[in-house]
C-alpha positions as CSV (number, residue, x, y, z in Angstrom):
1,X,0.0,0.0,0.0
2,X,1.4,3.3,-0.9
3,X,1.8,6.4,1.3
4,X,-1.1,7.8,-0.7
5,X,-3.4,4.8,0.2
6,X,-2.4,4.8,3.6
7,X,-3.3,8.4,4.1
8,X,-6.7,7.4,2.5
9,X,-7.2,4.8,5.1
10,X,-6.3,7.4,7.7
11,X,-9.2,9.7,6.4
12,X,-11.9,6.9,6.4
13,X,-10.9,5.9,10.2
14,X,-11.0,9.3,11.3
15,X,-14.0,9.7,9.6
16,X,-15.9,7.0,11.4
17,X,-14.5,7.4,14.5
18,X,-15.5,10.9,14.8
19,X,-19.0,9.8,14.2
20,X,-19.0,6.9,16.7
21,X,-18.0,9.7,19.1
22,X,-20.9,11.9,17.7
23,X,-23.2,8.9,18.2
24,X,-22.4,7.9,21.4
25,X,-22.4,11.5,22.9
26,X,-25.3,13.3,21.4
27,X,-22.6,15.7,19.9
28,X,-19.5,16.7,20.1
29,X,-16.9,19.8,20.6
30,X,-13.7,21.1,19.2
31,X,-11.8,19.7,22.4
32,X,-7.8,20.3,20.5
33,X,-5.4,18.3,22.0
34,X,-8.0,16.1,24.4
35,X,-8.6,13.2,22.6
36,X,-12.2,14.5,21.4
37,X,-12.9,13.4,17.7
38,X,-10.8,10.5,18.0
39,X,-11.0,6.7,17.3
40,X,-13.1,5.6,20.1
41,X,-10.9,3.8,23.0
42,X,-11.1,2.4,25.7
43,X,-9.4,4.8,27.9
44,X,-12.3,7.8,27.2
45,X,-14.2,6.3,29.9
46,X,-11.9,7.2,32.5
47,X,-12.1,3.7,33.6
48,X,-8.5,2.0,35.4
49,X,-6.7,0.4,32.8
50,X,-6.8,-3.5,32.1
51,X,-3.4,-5.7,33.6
52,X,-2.8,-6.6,30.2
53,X,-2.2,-2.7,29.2
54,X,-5.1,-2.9,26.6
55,X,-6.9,-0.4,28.0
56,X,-3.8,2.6,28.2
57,X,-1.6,1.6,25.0
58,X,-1.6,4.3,22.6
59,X,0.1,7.6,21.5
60,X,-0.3,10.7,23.8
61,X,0.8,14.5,22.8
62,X,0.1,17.5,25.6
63,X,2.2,19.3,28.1
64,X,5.1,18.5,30.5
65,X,5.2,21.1,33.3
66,X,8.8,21.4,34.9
67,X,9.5,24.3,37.2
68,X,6.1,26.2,36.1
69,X,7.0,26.2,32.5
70,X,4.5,23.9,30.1
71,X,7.2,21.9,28.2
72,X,5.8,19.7,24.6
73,X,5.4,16.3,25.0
74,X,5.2,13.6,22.6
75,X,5.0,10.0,24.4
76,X,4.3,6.5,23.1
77,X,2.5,3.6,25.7
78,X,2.6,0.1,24.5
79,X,0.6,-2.8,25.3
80,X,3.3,-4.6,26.8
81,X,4.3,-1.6,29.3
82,X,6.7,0.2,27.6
83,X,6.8,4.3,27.4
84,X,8.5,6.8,25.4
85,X,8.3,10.1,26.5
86,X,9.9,13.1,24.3
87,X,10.3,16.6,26.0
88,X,10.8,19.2,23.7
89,X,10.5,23.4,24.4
90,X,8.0,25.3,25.6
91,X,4.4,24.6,24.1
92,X,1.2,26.3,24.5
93,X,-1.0,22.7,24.1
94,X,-2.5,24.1,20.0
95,X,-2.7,20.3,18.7
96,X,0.4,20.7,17.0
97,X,3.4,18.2,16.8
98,X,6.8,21.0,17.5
99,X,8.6,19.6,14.6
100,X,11.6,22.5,15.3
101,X,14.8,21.7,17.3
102,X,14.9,22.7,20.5
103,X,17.7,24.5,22.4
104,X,17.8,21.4,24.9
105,X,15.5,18.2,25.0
106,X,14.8,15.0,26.8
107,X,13.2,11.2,26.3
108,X,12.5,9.7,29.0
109,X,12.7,5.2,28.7
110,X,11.0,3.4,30.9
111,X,8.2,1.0,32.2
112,X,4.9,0.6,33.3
113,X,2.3,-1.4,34.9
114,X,-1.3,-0.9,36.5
115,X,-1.5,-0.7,39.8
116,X,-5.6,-0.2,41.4
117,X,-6.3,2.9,39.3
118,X,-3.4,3.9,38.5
119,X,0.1,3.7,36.4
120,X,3.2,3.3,37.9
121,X,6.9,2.6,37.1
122,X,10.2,3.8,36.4
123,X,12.8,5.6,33.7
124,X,15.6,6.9,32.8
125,X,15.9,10.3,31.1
126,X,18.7,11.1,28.5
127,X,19.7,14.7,27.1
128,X,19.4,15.2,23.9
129,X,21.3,17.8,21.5
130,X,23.6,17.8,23.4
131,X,26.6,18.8,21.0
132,X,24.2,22.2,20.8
133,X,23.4,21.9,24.6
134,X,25.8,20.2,26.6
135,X,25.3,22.0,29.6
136,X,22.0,20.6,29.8
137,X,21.7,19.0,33.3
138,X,20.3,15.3,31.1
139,X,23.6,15.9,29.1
140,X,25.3,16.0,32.3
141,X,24.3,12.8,33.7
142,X,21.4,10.6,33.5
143,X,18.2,11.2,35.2
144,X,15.9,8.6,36.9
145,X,12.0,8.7,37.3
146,X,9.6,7.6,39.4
147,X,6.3,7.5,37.5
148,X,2.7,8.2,38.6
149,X,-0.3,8.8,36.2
150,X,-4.1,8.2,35.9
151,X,-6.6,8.7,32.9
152,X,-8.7,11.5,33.4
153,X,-11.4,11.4,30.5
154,X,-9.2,10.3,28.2
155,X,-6.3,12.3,28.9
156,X,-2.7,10.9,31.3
157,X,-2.4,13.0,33.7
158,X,0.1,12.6,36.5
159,X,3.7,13.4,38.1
160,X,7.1,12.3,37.7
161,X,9.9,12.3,40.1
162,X,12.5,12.8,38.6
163,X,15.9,12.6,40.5
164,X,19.5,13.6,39.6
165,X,22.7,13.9,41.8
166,X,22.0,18.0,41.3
167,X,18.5,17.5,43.1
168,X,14.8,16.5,42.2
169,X,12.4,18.1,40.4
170,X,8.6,16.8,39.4
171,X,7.0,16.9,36.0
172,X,3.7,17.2,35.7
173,X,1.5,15.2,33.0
174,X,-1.1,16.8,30.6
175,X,-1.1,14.5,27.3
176,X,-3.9,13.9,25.4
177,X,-5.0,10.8,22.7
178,X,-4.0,11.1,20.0
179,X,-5.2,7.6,18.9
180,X,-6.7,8.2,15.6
181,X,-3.9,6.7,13.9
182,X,-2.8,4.8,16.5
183,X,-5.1,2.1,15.7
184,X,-3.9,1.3,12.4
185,X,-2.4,-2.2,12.1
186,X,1.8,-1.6,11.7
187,X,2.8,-2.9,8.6
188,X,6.1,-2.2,6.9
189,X,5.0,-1.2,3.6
190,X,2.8,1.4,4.6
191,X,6.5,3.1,5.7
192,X,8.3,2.8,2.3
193,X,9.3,6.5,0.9
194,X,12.1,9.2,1.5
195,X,11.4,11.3,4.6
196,X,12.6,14.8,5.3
197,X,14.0,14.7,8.8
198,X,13.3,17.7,10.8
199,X,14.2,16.8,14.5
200,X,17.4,15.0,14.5
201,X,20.4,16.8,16.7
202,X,22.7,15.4,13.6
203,X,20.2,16.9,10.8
204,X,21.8,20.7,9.7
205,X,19.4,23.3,6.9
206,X,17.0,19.8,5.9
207,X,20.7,17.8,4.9
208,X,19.2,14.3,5.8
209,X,16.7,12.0,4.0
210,X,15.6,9.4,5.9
211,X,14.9,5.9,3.2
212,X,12.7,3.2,4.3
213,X,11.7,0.2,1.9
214,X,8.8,-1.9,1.6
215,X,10.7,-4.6,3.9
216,X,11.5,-2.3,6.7
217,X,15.1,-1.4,6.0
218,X,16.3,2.2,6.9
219,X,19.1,3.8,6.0
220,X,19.7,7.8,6.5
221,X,22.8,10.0,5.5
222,X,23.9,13.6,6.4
223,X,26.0,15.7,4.2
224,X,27.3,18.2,7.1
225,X,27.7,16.1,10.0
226,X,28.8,13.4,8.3
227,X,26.1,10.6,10.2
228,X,25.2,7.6,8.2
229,X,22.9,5.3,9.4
230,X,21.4,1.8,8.4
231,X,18.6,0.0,10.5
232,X,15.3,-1.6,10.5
233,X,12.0,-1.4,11.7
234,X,9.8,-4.2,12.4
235,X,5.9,-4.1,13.9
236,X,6.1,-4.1,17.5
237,X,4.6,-7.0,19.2
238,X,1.9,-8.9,16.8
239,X,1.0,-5.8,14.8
240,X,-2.2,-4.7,16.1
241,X,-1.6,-1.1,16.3
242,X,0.9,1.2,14.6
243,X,3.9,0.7,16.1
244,X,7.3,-0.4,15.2
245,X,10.5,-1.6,17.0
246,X,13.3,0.4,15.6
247,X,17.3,-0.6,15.3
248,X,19.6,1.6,13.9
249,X,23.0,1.9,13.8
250,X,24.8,5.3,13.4
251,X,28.2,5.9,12.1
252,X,30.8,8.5,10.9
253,X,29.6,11.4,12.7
254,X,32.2,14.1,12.9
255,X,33.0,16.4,16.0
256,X,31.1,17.7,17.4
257,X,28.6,15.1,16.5
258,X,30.8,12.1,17.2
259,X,29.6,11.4,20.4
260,X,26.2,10.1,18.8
261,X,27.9,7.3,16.4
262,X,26.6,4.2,18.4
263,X,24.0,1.0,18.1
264,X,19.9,2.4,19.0
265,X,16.7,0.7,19.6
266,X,13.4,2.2,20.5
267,X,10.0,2.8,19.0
268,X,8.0,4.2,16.3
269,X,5.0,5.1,14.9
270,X,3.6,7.4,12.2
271,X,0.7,10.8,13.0
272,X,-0.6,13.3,11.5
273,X,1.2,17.4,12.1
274,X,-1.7,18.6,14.3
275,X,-4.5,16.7,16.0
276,X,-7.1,17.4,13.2
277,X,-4.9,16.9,10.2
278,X,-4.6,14.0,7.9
279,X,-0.8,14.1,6.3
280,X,2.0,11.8,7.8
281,X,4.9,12.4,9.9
282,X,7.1,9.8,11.2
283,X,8.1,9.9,14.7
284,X,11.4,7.8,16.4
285,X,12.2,7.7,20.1
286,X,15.4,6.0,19.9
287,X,17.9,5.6,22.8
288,X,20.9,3.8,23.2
289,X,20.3,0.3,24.3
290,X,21.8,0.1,27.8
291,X,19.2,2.9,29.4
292,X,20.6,1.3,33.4
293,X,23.5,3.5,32.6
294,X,25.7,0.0,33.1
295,X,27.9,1.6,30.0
296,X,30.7,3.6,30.7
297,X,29.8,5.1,27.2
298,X,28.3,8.7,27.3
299,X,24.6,8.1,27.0
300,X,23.0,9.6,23.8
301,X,19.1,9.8,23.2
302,X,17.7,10.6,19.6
303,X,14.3,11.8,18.2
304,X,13.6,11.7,14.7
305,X,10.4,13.3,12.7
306,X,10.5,12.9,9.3
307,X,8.1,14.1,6.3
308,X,7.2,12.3,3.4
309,X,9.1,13.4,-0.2
């Protein structure tokens, strides 16, 4: 299935899930970044989630509150406990995906399971940009998390703690579902095409094209930092929903970029640029595969957003 086709799909789901939510409502509102519109899950209730993570899997854009400032944030949850959290710059919660680089960032890796009527587990947070940034306290030294959250009609909302030898500090959860294309079933060939990559610390004035084929194979190269990279993407778990598990090896870098030539795994999945469009953007949280900090490499964290050519 082509990109084109895919998008086409897209449309027809959004379609119909914006009028089972008409339909089982009596009507409906603009509700942005809430979830509102959306392929009916089973997290609008509010209800706890399901053991088997059913019931909270999916893809989640809102705020991140650190210090009184509202922070982007861009997370994946998957059935199987697993979360991705990306923490961009400050955001004012429009619906959009902030597909611009930062000054500093942060992912946060880590785990989850349900626990009465909550979600709870743990992380570690990596800096990222750090060749721009590297007095960034996550490009310092790794961060650890203590996680918290709820559903609150539809939405995660919860805390962090998050602790580093310079102190703690707590973040504060506002994310909304963004499920619409969540649900889609993840299947290499709807990937294949060039990609211009926006958010990549490596990418300089739109130098990298990002090349996926029908089979899953990627393989990236960037004319002024010199990174090549060569991977592969695979559907995360049996398929169900649109998420793939991502390996990718990264080589050649020069200074001051070096420090990000290394072996990544992590997740990804595909959305549209704002919560009530229907293009494509490709998103990858990808982290060096060793997130205990057991390595006595310098830890490196990567998000990549590509575009379709």
């Amino acid at each position: 299935m082509s990109i084109k086709s895919h998008r086409s799909l897209i449309l027809c789901l959004g379609l119909l899930g914006a009028l089972r939510v008409l339909a089982g409502c009596g009507g409906g509102s603009s509700g942005g970044s809430r979830g509102e519109g959306a392929v009916s899950s089973p997290t609008r209730s509010g209800a706890p989630p399901a053991v088997s993570g059913d019931a909270w899997q999916g893809r989640y854009v809102g705020t991140v509150t650190i210090g009184g400032v509202q922070y982007f944030g861009d997370a994946l949850l998957t059935a199987d406990g697993a979360i991705r959290l990306y923490v961009g710059g400050p955001y004012a919660d429009d619906g959009t995906l902030q597909m611009s680089v930062p000054a500093g960032s942060a992912q946060l890796v880590g785990t989850l399971r349900a626990q009465a009527d909550q979600l709870v587990g743990t992380a570690v947070i990596f800096g990222q940009d750090c060749a721009a940034a590297p007095a960034s306290r996550f490009c310092r030294q790794m961060g650890r998390g203590e996680i918290s959250v709820a559903f609150v009609s539809g939405s995660i909302q919860g805390d962090i703690a998050v602790a580093t030898d310079d102190g703690a500090e707590t973040w504060s959860l506002d994310l909304g579902n963004w499920n619409n294309y969540y649900v889609l079933p993840a299947v290499t060939a709807y990937l294949a095409g060039h990609y211009q990559e926006t958010l990549a610390e490596f990418t300089l004035d739109g130098d990298t094209i990002v090349s996926i084929d029908a089979n899953g194979a990627l393989s990236l190269q960037s004319a002024n930092s010199g990174c090549t990279g060569n991977g592969t993407l695979r559907p995360h778990l049996d398929g169900a929903v649109n998420v793939y598990d991502v390996s990718l090896v990264i080589e050649s870098c020069i200074a001051p970029y070096d420090y990000l030539n290394s072996t990544y795994t992590g997740l990804a999945t595909t959305s549209p640029s704002s919560y009530w469009d229907y293009d494509t953007v490709l998103r990858m949280w990808l982290s060096r595969p060793d997130p205990d900090g057991s390595s006595s490499a310098p830890q490196a964290a990567l998000m990549m957003s590509g575009e379709p050519l």
